[in-house]
PASEBA-1860 file (N, C-alpha, C; in nm, 3 decimals):
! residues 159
1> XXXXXXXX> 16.127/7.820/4.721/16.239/7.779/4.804/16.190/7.678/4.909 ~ 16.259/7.564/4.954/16.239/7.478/5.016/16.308/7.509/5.133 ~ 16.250/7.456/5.300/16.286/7.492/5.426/16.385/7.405/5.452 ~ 16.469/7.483/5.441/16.636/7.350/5.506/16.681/7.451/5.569 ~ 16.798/7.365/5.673/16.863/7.441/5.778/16.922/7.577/5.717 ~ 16.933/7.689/5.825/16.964/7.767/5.772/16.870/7.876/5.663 ~ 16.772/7.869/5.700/16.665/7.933/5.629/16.578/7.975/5.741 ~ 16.494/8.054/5.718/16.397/8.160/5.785/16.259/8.136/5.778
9> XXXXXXXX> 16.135/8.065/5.817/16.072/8.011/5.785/15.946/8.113/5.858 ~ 15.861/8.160/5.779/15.755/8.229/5.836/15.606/8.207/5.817 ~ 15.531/8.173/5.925/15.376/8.051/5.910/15.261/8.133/6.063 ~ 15.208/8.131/5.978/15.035/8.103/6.041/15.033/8.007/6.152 ~ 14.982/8.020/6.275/14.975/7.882/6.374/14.866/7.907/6.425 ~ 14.788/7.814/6.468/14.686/7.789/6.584/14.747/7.680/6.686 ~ 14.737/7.720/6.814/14.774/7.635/6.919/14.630/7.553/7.011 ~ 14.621/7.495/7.012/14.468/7.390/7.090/14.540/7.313/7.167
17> XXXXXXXX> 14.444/7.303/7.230/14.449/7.172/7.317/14.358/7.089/7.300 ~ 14.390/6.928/7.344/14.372/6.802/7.266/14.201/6.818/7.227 ~ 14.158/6.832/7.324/13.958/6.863/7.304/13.958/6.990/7.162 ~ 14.063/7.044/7.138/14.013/7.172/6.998/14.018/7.320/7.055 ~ 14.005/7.296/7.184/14.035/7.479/7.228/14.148/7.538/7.239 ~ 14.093/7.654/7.121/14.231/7.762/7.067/14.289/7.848/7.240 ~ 14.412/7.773/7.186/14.449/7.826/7.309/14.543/7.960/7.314 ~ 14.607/7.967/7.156/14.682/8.078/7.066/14.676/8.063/6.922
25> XXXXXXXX> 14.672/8.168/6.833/14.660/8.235/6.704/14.735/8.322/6.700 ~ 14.814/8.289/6.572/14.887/8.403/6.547/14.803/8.571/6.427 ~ 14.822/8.681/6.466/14.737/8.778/6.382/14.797/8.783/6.256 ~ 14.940/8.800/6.260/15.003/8.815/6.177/15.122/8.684/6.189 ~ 15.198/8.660/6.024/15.319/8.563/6.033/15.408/8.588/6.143 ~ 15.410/8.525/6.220/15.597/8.502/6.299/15.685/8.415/6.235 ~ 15.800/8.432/6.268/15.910/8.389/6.188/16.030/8.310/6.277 ~ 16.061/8.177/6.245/16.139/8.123/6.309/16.299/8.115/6.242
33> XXXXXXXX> 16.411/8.037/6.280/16.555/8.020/6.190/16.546/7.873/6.188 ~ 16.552/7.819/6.090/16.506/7.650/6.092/16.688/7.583/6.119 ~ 16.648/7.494/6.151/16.769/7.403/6.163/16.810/7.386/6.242 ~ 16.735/7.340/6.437/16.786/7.299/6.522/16.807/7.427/6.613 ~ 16.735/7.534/6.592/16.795/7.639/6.668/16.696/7.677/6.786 ~ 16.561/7.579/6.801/16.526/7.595/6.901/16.377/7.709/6.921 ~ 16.354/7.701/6.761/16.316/7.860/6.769/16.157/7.803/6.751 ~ 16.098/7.695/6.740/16.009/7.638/6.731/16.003/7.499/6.786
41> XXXXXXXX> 15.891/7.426/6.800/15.849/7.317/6.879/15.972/7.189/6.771 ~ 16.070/7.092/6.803/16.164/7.006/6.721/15.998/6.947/6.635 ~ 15.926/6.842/6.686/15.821/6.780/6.612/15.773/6.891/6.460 ~ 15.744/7.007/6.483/15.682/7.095/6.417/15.793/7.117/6.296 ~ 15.939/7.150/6.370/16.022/7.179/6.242/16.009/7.052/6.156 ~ 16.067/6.979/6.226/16.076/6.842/6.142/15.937/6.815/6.034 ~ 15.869/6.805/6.087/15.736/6.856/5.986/15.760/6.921/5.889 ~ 15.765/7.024/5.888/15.835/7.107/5.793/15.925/7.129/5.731
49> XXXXXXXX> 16.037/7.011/5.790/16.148/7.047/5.662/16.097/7.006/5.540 ~ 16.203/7.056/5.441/16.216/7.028/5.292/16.009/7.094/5.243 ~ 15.932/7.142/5.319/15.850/7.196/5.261/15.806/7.322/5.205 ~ 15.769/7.410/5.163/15.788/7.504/5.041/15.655/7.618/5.087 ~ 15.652/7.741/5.075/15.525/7.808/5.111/15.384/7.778/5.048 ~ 15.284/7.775/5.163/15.163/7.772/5.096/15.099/7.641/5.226 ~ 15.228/7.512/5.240/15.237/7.370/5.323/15.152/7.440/5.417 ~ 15.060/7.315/5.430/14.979/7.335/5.578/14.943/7.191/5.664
57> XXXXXXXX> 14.955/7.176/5.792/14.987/7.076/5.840/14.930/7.093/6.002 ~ 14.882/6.980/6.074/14.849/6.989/6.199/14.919/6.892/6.254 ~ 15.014/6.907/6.366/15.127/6.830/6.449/15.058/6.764/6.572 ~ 15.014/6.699/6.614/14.965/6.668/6.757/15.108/6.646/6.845 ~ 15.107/6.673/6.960/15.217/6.651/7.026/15.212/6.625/7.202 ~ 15.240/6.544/7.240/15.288/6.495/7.384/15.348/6.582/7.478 ~ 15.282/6.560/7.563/15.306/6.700/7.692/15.497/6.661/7.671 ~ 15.577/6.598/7.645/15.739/6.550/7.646/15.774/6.641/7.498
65> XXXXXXXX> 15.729/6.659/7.402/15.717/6.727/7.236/15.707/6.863/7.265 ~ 15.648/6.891/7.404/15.578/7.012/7.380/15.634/7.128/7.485 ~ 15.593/7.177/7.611/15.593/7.208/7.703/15.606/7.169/7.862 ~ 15.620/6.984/7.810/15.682/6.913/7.910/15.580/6.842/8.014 ~ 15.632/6.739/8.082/15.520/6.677/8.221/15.523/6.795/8.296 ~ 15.432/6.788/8.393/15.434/6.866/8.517/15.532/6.810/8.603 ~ 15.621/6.927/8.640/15.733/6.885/8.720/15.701/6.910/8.903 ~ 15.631/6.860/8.990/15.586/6.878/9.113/15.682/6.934/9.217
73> XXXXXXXX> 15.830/6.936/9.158/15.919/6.995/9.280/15.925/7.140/9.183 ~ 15.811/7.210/9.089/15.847/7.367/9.089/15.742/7.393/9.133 ~ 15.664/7.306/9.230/15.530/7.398/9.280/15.583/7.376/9.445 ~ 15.570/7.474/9.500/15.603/7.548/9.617/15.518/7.610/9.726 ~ 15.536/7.578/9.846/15.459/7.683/9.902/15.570/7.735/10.018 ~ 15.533/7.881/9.986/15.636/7.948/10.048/15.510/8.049/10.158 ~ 15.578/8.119/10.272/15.534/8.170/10.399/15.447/8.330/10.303 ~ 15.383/8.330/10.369/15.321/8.424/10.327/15.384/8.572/10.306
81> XXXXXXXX> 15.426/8.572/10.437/15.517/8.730/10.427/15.640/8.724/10.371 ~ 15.675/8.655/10.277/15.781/8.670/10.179/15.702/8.770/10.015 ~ 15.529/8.768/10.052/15.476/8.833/9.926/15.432/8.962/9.918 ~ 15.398/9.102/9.854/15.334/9.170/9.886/15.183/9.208/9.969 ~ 15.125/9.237/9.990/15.037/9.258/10.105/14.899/9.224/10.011 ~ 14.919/9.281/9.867/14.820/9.239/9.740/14.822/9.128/9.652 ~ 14.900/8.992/9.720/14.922/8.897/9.615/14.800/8.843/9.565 ~ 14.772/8.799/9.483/14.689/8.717/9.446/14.679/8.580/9.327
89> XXXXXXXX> 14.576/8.515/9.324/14.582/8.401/9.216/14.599/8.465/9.107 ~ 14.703/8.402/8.991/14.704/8.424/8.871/14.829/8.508/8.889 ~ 14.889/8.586/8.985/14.992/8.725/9.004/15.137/8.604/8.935 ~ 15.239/8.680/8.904/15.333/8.613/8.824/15.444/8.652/8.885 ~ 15.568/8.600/8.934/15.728/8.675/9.018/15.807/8.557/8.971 ~ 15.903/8.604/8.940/16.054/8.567/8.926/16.105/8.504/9.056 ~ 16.194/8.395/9.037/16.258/8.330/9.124/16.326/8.216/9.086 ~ 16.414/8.184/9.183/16.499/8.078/9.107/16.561/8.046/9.193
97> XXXXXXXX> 16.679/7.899/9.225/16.706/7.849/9.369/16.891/7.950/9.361 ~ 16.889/7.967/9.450/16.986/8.028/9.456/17.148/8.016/9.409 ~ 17.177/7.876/9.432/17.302/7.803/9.327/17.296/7.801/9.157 ~ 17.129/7.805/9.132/17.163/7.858/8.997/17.136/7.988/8.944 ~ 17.173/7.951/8.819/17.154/8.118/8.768/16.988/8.121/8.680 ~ 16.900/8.056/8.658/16.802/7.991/8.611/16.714/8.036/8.675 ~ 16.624/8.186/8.558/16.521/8.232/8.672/16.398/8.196/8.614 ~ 16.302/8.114/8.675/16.144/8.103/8.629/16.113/8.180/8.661
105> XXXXXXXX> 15.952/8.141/8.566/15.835/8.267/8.614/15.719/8.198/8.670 ~ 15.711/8.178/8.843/15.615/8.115/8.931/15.519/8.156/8.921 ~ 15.373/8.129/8.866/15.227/8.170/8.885/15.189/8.141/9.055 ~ 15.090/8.242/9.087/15.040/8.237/9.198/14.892/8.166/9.201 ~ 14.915/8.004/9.278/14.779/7.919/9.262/14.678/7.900/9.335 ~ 14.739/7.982/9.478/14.654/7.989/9.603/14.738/8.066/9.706 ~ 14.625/8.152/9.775/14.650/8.234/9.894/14.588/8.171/10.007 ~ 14.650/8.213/10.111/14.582/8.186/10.236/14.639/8.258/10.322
113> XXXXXXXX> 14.581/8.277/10.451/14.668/8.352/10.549/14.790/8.396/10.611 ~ 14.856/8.204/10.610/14.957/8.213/10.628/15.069/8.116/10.490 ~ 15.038/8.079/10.374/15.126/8.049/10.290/15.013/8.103/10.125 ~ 15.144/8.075/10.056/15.112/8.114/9.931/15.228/7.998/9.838 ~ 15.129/7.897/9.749/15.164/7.842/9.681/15.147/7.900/9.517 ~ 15.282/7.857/9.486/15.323/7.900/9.386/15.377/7.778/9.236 ~ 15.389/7.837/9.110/15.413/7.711/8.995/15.460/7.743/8.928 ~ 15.599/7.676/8.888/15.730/7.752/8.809/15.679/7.691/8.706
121> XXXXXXXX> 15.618/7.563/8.660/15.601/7.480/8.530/15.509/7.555/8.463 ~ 15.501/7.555/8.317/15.454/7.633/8.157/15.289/7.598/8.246 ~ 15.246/7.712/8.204/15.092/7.703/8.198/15.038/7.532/8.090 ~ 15.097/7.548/8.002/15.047/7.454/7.914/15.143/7.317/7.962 ~ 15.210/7.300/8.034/15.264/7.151/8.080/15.173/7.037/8.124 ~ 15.185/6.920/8.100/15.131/6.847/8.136/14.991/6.859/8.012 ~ 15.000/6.880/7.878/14.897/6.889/7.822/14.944/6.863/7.705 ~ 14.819/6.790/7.595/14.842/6.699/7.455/14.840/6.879/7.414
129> XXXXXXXX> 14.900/6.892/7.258/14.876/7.018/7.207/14.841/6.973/7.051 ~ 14.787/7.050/6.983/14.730/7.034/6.839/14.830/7.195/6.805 ~ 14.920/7.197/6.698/14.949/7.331/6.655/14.927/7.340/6.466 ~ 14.886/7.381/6.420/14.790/7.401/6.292/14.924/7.505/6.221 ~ 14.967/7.508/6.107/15.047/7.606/6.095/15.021/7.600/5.917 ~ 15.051/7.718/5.859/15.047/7.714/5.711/15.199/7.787/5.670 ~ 15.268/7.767/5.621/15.393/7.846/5.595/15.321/7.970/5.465 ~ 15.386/8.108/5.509/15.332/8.200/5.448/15.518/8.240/5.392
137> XXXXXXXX> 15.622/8.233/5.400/15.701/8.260/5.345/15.864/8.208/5.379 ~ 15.943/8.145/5.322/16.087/8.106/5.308/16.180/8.214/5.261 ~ 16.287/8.202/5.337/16.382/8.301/5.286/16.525/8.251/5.344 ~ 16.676/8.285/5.266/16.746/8.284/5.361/16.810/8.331/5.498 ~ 16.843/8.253/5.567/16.903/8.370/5.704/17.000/8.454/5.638 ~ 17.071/8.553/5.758/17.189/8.613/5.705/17.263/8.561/5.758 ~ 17.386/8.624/5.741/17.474/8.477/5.838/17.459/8.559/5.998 ~ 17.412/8.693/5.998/17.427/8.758/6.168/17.313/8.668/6.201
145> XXXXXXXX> 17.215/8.638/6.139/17.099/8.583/6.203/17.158/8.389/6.235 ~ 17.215/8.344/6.173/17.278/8.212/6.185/17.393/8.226/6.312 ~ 17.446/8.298/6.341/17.538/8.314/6.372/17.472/8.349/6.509 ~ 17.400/8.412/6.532/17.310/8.440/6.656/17.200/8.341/6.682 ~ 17.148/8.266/6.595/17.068/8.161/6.627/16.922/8.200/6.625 ~ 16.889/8.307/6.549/16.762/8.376/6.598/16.749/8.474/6.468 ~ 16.600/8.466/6.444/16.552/8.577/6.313/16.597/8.725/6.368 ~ 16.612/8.840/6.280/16.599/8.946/6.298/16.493/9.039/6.260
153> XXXXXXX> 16.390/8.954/6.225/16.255/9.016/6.166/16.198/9.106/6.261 ~ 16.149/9.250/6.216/16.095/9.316/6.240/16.159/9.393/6.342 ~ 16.342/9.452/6.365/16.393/9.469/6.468/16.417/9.403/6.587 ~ 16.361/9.234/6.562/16.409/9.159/6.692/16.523/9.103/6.645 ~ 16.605/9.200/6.746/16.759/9.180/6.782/16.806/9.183/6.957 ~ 16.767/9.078/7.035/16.822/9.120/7.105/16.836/8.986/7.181 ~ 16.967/8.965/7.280/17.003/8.873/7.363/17.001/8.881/7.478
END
């Protein structure tokens, strides 16, 4: 079976960055819904359409393809005592500006006494990516899975 919209597409990936360091591996297949639904990188599907199990392929892609530029108005520094008493580098919190409904997830990039800067943008933004993928199996969606926009493999059902 060949990967056209509306089909279920399940592959092997390695994620790198531009120098070759694995930055993610998958253990086992994950499974995307092909055809614009968002459920994988656009460059990568497109790659893959009309290709058949077994296809193996390496995508290079542009921090804009991928996970995006670094956007400098989601890095923040906010007053210190807005954080717990244990914050630290690397710690992760929810937030979002208050008119919208749009909640990131801010990494914590530095402490200091009196502020704590924070970074709503993807760990991987602002970075070339290499993603390596082998398709291990095609199938059709159902139409609940079309209809929802999203695989139901393995009990993931949920919105």
């Amino acid at each position: 079976m060949r990967i056209e919209k509306n089909t279920v597409v399940s592959l092997n990936f390695e994620l790198a960055d531009e120098s070759g360091t694995l930055l993610e591996k998958t253990e086992a297949p994950v499974s995307y819904l092909h055809g614009g639904y968002d459920g994988i990188f656009p460059q990568v599907e497109e790659e893959l359409h009309e290709k058949m199990v077994g296809f193996s392929c390496t995508v290079e892609m542009e921090p804009e393809n991928a996970f995006g530029e670094i956007d400098p108005n989601l890095i923040r520094v906010e007053p210190r005592d807005l954080f717990p008493e244990e914050v630290e580098i690397g710690m992760r919190f929810e937030g979002g500006e208050e008119e919208s409904e749009d909640m990131l997830v801010y990494t914590v990039t530095d402490v200091t006494p009196d502020k704590v800067v924070v970074d709503g943008n993807h760990p991987l933004a602002g970075m070339k990516l290499k993603f390596t993928c082998t398709v291990t199996g095609v199938r059709p969606a159902s139409s609940e899975e079309i209809e929802h926009g999203h695989t139901h493999e393995d009990d993931d059902h949920h919105h």
